[in-house]
N, C-alpha and C positions, 0 to 999 in steps of 0.2 A: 788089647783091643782098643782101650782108651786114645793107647798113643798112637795107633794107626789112624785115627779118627784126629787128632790134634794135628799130626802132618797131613793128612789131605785137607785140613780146614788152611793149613798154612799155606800150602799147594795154590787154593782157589782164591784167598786174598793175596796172595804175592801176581796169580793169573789177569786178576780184577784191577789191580793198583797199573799194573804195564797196560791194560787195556785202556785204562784213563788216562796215562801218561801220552802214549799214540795215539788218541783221542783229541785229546786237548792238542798235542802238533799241529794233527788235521788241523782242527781251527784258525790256531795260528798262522798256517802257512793260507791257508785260505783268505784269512783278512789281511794278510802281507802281498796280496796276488794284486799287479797292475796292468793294464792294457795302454800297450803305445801307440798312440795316433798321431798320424805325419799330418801336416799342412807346410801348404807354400806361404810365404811372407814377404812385405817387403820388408828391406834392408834395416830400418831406422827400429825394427822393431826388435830384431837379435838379440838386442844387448837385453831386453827385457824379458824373452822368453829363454833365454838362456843364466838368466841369475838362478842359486842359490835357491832365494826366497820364495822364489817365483816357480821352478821344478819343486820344491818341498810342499806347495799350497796346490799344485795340480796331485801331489802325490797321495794329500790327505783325502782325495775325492776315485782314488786309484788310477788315475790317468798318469803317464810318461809321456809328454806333448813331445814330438823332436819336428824341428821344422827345414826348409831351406827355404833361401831366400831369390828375388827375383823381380827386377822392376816391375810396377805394376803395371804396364804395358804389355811385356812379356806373360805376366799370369793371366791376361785376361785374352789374349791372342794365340802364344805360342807353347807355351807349357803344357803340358801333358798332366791336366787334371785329374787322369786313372787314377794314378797312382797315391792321390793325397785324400786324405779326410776334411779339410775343410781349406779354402784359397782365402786369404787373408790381405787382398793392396787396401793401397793406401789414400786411397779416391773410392767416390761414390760413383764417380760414371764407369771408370773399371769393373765394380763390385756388381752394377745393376749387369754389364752385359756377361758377364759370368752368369748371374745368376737368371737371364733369360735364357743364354743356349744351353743352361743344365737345369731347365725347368725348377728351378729351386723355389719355393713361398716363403721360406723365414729366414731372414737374415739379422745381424748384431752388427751393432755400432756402435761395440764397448767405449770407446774414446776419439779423441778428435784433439788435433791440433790444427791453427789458425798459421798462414803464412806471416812472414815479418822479416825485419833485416837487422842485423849484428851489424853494430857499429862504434864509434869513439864518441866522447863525449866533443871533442874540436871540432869533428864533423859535423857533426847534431849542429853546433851554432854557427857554425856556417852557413849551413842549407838554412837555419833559420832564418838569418838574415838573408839571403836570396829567394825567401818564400816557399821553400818548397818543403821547410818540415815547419809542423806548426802541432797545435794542443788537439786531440781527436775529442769525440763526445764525451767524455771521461775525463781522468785525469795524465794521461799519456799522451806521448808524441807520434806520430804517424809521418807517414811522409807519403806526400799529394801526390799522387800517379801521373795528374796531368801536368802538375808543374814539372815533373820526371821528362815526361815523355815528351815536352817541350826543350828540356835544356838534349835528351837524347836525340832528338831531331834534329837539331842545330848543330848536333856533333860539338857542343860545347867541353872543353875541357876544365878538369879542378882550377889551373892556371888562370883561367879565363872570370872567373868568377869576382865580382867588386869585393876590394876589401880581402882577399884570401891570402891569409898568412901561414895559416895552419897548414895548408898542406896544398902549396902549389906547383903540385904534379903535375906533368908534360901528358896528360891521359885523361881518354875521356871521362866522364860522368857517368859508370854504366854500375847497377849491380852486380856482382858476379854472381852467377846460376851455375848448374850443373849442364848439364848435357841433355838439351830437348829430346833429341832421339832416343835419350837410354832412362831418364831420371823424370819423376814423379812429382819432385819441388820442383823442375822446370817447367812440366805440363802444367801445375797451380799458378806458378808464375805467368804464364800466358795464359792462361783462365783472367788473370785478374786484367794486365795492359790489353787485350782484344776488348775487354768490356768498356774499358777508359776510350780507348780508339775508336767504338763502333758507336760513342755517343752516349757513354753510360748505360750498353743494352747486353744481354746476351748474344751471345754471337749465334745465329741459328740456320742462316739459307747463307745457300754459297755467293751472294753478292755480296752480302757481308766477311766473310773468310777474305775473299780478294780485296774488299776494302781495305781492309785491317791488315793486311798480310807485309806489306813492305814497309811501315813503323815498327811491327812487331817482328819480324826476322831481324831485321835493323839490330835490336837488344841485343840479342843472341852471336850478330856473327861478329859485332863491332867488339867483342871481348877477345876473339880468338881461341884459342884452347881454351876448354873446358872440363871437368871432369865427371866424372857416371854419376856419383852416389853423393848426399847431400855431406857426409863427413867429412869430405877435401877442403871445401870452402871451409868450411866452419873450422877446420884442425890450421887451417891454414890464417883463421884469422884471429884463432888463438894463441900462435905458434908464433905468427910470424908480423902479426900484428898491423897499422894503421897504414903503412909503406903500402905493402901487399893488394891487402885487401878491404881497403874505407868501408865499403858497403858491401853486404855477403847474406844471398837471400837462405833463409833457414826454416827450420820448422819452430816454432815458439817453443816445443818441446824439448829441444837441442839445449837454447839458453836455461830456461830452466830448470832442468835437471842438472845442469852442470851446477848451478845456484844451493838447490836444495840439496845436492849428493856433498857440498861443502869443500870441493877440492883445489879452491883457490885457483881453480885457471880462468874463470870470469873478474878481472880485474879492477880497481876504481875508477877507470876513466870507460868501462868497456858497458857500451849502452846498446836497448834493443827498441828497434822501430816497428809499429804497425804500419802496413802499406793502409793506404785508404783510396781504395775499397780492398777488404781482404779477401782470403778466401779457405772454408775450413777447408783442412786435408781428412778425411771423414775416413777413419780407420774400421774399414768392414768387411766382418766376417762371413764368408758364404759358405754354410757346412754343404758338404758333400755327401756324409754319412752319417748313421746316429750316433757314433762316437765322435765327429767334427761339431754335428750339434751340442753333445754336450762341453764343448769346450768353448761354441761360443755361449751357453750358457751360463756359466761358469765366470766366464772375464765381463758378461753384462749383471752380474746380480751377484757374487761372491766378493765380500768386504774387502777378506784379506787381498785379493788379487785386484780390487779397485786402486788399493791402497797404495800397494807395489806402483800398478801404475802410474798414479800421480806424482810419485816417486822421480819417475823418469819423464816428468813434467807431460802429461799428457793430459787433458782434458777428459776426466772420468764422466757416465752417466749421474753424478752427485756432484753437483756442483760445490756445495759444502765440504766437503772430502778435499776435494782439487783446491779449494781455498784457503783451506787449512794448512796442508801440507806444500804449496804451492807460495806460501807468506812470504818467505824471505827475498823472494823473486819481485815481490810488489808490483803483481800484474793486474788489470783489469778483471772483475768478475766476469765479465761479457764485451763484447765486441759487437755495435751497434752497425756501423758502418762495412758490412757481408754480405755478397752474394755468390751467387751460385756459381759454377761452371759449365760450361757449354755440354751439351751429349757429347756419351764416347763417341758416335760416328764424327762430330764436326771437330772434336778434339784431337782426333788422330787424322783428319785430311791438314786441322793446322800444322799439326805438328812433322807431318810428312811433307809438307810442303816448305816449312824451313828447311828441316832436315836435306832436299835435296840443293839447299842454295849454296851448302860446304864444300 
């Protein structure tokens, strides 16, 4: 009787131990469980939702972010919003009119980069000796948009310039941009020369657009080919160097990270210009759903994910952060001399209106 009584007791603790063991699974797989949420992006920003570090820091909050990407022209016009949890360009004019046709109230603007130009150090004293780079409010160099837009006017070439030894190219004076029609640093880029043109104003009633409009298509056609995404220029003035590409408009983010990531492609004589006047590239998020929300939550207020960012030289909500890990770049903590960009409406009639002069 005993031992009938010792195997059933063995029976119900051998019963009890398997029922904790699949018990505690449960749990496990339960805190192991993530939810993917898609968004659309622009291009410059792949590289960072696509790290490692950066899928491992959405993982710890259970999100799997997967994105594609998409001028921010196109997300905010042609793209088929259904289908994503939160739209992501790379402009605040883009970002606001998203966020009025899908009646949105809260949006993030985890980071921000300032436009600027990738150049040589020969270059830089050049243009300084011709006036047109000089010391900005800080301690950095800028280059005068209207001294620019004057030597562009003129159709002046490198050759032409007093004194030019370093690089007297048979070509004219122009920045290389991306592609007004397709690209994002193009549209900032004429955000900044329409405000120089229209007298130091935003551009806002269409007498102004026609004012400003044959200076500024001017920029754009007098290069010729151009390319969509801002990593051509920039690969190309890494690549290929001073011949190529002297001046090469970029995201400040671009040169920096290549700085901070340590990879030796930004070189000793390879120097970066603020335009003056600039203009931030204001990277904002417009959730679509509550899970797009919490992801822009997440990249406006989660450490690790600031951190990453600055990383890829972006301009975080902490400026402290972006200072810190931003060092070796030796960039200005603030950019005094900014302003705004015109409405999406007047931005896209300029930019259609280049657009049909090709």
């Amino acid at each position: 009787m005993k031992r009938r009584v010792s195997i059933g007791l063995a029976v119900v603790l051998v019963l009890a131990v398997a029922g904790v063991i699949v018990w505690g699974r449960g749990d496990d797989s339960a805190a192991g469980s993530t939810t993917t949420v898609r968004g659309v992006i622009g291009s410059e920003k792949q590289a960072f939702f696509t790290d490692q570090r950066v899928v491992d820091a959405f993982a710890k909050h259970g999100l799997k972010v997967e994105v594609d990407t998409a001028g921010s022209r196109q997300i905010a016009t042609t793209v088929d919003l259904g289908k994503y949890a939160f739209a992501f360009p790379s402009s605040s004019p883009a970002a606001q009119k998203i966020q009025r046709d899908r009646k949105v109230t809260t949006v993030y603007t985890p980071f921000q980069s300032p436009m600027a130009v990738a150049t040589f150090e020969p270059i830089v004293a050049l243009l300084k000796a011709n006036g047109v780079v000089h010391k900005g409010a800080g301690d950095y160099d800028v280059l005068d948009i209207a001294e620019y837009l004057d030597l562009a006017k003129a159709g002046t070439r490198w050759d032409q310039l007093p004194g030019n030894t370093a690089y007297p190219a048979r070509k004219n004076v122009l920045v290389t941009t991306t592609d007004p029609r397709e690209s994002n640093s193009a549209a900032m880029y004429l955000s900044i020369v329409s405000f120089v043109a229209n007298g130091n104003a935003v551009v806002s009633t269409p007498g102004q657009e026609a004012k400003v409009l044959p200076s500024v298509a001017k920029l754009f056609l007098d290069q010729g080919y151009t390319q969509n995404s801002t990593e051509g220029p920039f690969e190309d003035y890494l690549s290929a160097g001073m011949g190529k590409t002297p001046l090469a408009l970029i995201y400040e983010s671009q040169f920096v990270g290549r700085v901070v990531s340590g990879d030796g492609s930004i070189r000793p004589d390879m120097r970066m210009l603020y335009t003056a006047p600039t203009v931030y590239s204001k990277h904002t998020l417009v959730p679509l759903t509550g899970d797009g929300d919490k992801v822009g939550q997440l990249l406006a207020t989660d450490p690790d994910l600031g951190k990453l960012a600055a990383t890829f030289g972006f301009r975080t909500t902490d400026p402290k952060l972006f200072a810190e890990v931003a060092a070796p770049a030796h960039v200005p903590a603030d950019l005094v001399d900014a302003v705004e960009p015109p409405s999406f409406e007047t931005l896209e009639r300029l930019l259609d209106a280049v657009g049909k002069q090709y």
